[in-house]
N, C-alpha and C positions, 0 to 999 in steps of 0.2 A: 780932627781925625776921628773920636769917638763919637761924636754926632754924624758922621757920614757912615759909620759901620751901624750904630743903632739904623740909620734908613734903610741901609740896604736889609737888614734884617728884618727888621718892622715889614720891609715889602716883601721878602721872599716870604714868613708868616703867612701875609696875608694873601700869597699865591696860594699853598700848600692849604690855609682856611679853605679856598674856593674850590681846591681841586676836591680835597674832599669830601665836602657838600657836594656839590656838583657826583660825584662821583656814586657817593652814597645813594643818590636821590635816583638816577640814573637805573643803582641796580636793585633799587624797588622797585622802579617802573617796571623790568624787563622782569620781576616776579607777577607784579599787578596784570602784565600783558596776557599770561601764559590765563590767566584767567576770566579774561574780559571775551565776549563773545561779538563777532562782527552782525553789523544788520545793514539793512540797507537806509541809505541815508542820503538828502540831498545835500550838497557842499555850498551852495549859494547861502542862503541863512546863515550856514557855520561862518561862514568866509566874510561874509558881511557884518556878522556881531565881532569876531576879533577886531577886524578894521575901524568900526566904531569906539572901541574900546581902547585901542590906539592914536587914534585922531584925539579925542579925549585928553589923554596924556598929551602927548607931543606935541601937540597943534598948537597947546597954549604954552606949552617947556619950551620948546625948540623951534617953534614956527615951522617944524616939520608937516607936510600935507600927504596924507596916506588919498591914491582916489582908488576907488572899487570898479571895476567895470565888468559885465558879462557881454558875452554875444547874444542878448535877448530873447534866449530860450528859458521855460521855466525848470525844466528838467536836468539836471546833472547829479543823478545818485548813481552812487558806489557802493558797494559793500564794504564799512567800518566799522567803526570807532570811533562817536564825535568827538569826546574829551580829546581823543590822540591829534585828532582832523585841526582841534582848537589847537592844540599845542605846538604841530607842526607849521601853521601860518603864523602864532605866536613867536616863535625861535627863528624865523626864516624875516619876519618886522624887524624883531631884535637885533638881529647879524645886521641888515642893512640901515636900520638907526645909525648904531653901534660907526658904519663906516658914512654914514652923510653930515655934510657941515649942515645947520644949521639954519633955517630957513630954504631946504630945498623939498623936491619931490619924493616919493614912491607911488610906485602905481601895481595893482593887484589886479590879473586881469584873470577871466573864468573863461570857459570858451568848452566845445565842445566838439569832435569829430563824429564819423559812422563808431568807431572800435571805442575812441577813449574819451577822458574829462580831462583837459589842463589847465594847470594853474602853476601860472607865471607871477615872480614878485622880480619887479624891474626898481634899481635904485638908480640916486645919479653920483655915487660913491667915489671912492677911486677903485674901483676894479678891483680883477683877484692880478697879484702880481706872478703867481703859480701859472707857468704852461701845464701842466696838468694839474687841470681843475680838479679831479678824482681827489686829489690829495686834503681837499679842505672836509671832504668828510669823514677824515681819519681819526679815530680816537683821539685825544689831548694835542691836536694839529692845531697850532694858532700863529698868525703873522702878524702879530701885532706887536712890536717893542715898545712901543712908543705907551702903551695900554697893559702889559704883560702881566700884573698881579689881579686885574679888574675879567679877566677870562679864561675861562678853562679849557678851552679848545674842543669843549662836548658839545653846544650846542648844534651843530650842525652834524655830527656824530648820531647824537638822538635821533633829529631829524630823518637821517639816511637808516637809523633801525625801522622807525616806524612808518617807512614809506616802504621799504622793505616787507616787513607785516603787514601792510595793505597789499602786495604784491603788485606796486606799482614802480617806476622807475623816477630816478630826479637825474639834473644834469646844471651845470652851472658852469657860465659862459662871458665874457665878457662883450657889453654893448657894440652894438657896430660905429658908432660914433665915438668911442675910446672913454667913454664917461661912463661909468658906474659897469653895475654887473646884475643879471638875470641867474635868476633859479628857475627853473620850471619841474614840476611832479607832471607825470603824464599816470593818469588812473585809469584801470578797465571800471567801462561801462557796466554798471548793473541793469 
């Protein structure tokens, strides 16, 4: 019985460690934001050196395969923020690691319209369990019991500020084939 009350403790600790880190780190960002200035920037490169950086890890961790793909144009800048740009494909890797077994796909796809830049990160996960997907980028919003001390329900939180200070939109959807779950940012074109 005292070995079962020490875990449960030891774990909630080390929720409440995570949340505030997480939380702390959060609200430096959003002091660092107010002072960072946007320029125009191309997302391909960005987009391409996170993905490398992740294959890296995972591909030999987890036999996870990150693939990259654009629609074959060289142009897709926006007006940002690279470090933010890295961060945001960084934490949107991370969420879909986080929910893929282990020897399976992600795929990062860039694309481009007449108005916007999108960029899609497609897993083969289990999906959001949430009808309204709105909800996963709520502050301290996380569905994970099974994981519950190891997340602090910000990352996708940040996410949605700093796609927001791009003045862009995200939207998150689950696959037409019932396997995993899609993000997509839609950015104006600079």
């Amino acid at each position: 019985q005292r070995d079962k009350l020490i875990n449960i403790l030891s774990h909630d600790v080390e929720r409440i460690e995570r949340l505030i880190t997480d939380y702390s780190q959060m609200l430096k960002d959003e002091v660092a934001l107010s002072k960072e200035k946007m320029k125009r920037i191309n997302l391909d490169p960005i987009i391409r050196s996170v993905v490398d950086d992740f294959n890296n890890i995972y591909s030999a961790k987890r036999g996870i395969k990150i693939s990259y793909e654009n629609d074959g144009i060289k142009d897709y800048f926006i007006y940002g923020i690279e470090n933010r740009i890295e961060q945001i494909i960084a934490n949107l890797l991370d969420n879909s690691i986080s929910f893929s077994e282990d020897k399976t796909n992600i795929f990062v796809k860039l694309s481009r319209d007449n108005e916007k830049i999108l960029v899609k990160v497609i897993d083969e996960g289990k999906g959001f369990k949430e009808k309204d997907t709105n909800k996963i980028f709520k502050r301290f919003y996380s569905n994970r019991p099974e994981r519950f001390g190891k997340h602090s329900g910000l990352g996708l939180n940040i996410v949605k500020n700093l796609v927001d200070l791009h003045d862009a939109s995200i939207f998150a959807f689950n696959n037409e084939n019932k396997q995993g779950a899609s993000i997509e940012i839609d950015f104006k074109k600079a």
